[in-house]
N, C-alpha and C positions, 0 to 999 in steps of 0.2 A: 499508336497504342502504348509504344515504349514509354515513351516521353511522358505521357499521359499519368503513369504509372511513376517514373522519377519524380513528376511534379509533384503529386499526392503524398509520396513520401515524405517530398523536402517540406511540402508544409505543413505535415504532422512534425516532422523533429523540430521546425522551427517555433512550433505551437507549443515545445516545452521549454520553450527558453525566454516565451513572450506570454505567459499568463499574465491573466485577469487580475489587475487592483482590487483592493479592499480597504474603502474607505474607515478604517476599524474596527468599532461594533456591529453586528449584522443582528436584528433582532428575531432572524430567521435561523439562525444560526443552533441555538438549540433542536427548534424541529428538524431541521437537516440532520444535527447529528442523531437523535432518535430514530429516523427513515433511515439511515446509514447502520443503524444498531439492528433493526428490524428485516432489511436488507437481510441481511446474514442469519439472523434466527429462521428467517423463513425457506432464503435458498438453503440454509448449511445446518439443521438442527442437530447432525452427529457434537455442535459446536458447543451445546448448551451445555454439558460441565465444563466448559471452560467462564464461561460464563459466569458460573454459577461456584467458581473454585478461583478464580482469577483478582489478583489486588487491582488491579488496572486494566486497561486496552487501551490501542489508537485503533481505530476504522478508519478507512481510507476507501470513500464509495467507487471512485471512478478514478484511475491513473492510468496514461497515457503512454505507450510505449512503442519506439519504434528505432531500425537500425538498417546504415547504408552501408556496405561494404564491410568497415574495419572497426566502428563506432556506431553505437546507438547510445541512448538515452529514454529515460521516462519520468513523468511529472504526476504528481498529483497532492490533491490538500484532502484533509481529513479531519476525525475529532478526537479528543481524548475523553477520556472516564476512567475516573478514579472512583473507588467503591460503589458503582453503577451509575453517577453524581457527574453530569457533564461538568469540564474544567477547564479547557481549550481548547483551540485550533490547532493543529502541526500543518506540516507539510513535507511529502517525500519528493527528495531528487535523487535517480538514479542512473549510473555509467554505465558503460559495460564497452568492453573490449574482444575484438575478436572476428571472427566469420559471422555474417549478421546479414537478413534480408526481410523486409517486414513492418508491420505494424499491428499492434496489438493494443484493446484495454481489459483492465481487469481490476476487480477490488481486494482488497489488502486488509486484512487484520491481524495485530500483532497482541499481543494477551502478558502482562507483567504478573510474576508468581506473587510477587511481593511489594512494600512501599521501594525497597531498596531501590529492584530494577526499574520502576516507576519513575523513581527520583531522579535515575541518571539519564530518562528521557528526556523527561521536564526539561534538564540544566543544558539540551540542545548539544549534547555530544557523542547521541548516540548511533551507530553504525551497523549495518549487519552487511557481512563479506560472505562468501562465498561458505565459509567454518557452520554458518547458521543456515539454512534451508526455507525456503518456504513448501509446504504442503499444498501442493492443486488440492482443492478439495472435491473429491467427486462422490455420484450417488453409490450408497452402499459402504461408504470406505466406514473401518472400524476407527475405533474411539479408544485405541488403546496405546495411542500418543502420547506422551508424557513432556513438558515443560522441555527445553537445552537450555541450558546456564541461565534462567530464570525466565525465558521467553517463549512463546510457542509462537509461530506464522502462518498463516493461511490464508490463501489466495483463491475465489474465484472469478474465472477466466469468463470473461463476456463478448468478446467478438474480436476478428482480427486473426492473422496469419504471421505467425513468425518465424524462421529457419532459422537458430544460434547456435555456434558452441564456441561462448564468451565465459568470460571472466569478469568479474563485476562487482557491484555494491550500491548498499543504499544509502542514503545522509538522511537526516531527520530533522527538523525546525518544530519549536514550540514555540507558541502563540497561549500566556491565559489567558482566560476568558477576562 
């Protein structure tokens, strides 16, 4: 049953280091990101002024997260929108360091106040450490969260088990459309 359990693991972590090609254009690709948009209005409607206040977002439906020992990692691709206006693809990779046992997925949305913070996602340099947080989002929770340094994060958690206390971060890749 151990074993059983190490194997499963190792090939969820290996499963974020060996994603699916993309032969380029996907003509599905919009609708995906739309169901990825609607995802989140429907589980997460606390979300709608962000929405509805936000220059930009990435959503990120489904990311991948898992950790053995001292190291994890987690994977996932997503979309952008700019003034509600699908624009791209990204994609998250994330580390993490630390006491770790687990695997987990969960969806991701990051919300930009302005073109600024928008623009420094686009140009594929952008990061969020540990300084930046994301928000589980659960039922009930208020609405009286306000932007960090021109970003807001919100995560919900859809299946999986994870025991951490890591140190860590995200990378970001942009893909236009």
């Amino acid at each position: 049953m151990k074993m059983t359990r190490i194997a499963a693991l190792l090939l969820l972590l290996s499963g974020m280091f060996f994603a699916t090609a993309e032969a380029g254009w996907d003509p599905r690709s919009e609708d995906k990101a739309k169901d990825a948009v609607e995802y989140f209005r429907k589980n997460a409607p606390v979300l709608n002024r962000y929405f509805e206040k936000a220059y930009g977002y990435a959503v990120f439906p489904d990311v991948y997260k898992g950790g053995l020992m001292i190291v994890g990692g987690g994977h996932g691709n997503g979309y952008v929108f700019e003034l509600n206006n699908y624009v791209g693809r990204s994609a998250i990779t994330q580390l993490s360091v630390g006491p770790q046992l687990g695997g987990q997925s969960f969806s991701e949305i990051i919300f930009f106040k302005d073109r600024e913070n928008l623009d420094s996602f686009k140009k594929g340099n952008f990061e969020l450490n540990a300084q930046i947080a994301a928000v589980v989002v659960t039922t009930g929770m208020s609405t009286n969260l306000d932007f960090s340094k021109g970003v807001a994060v919100f995560v919900l958690p859809k299946a999986g088990v994870m025991a951490e206390a890591t140190v860590g971060g995200q990378k970001f890749s942009y893909d236009p459309n």
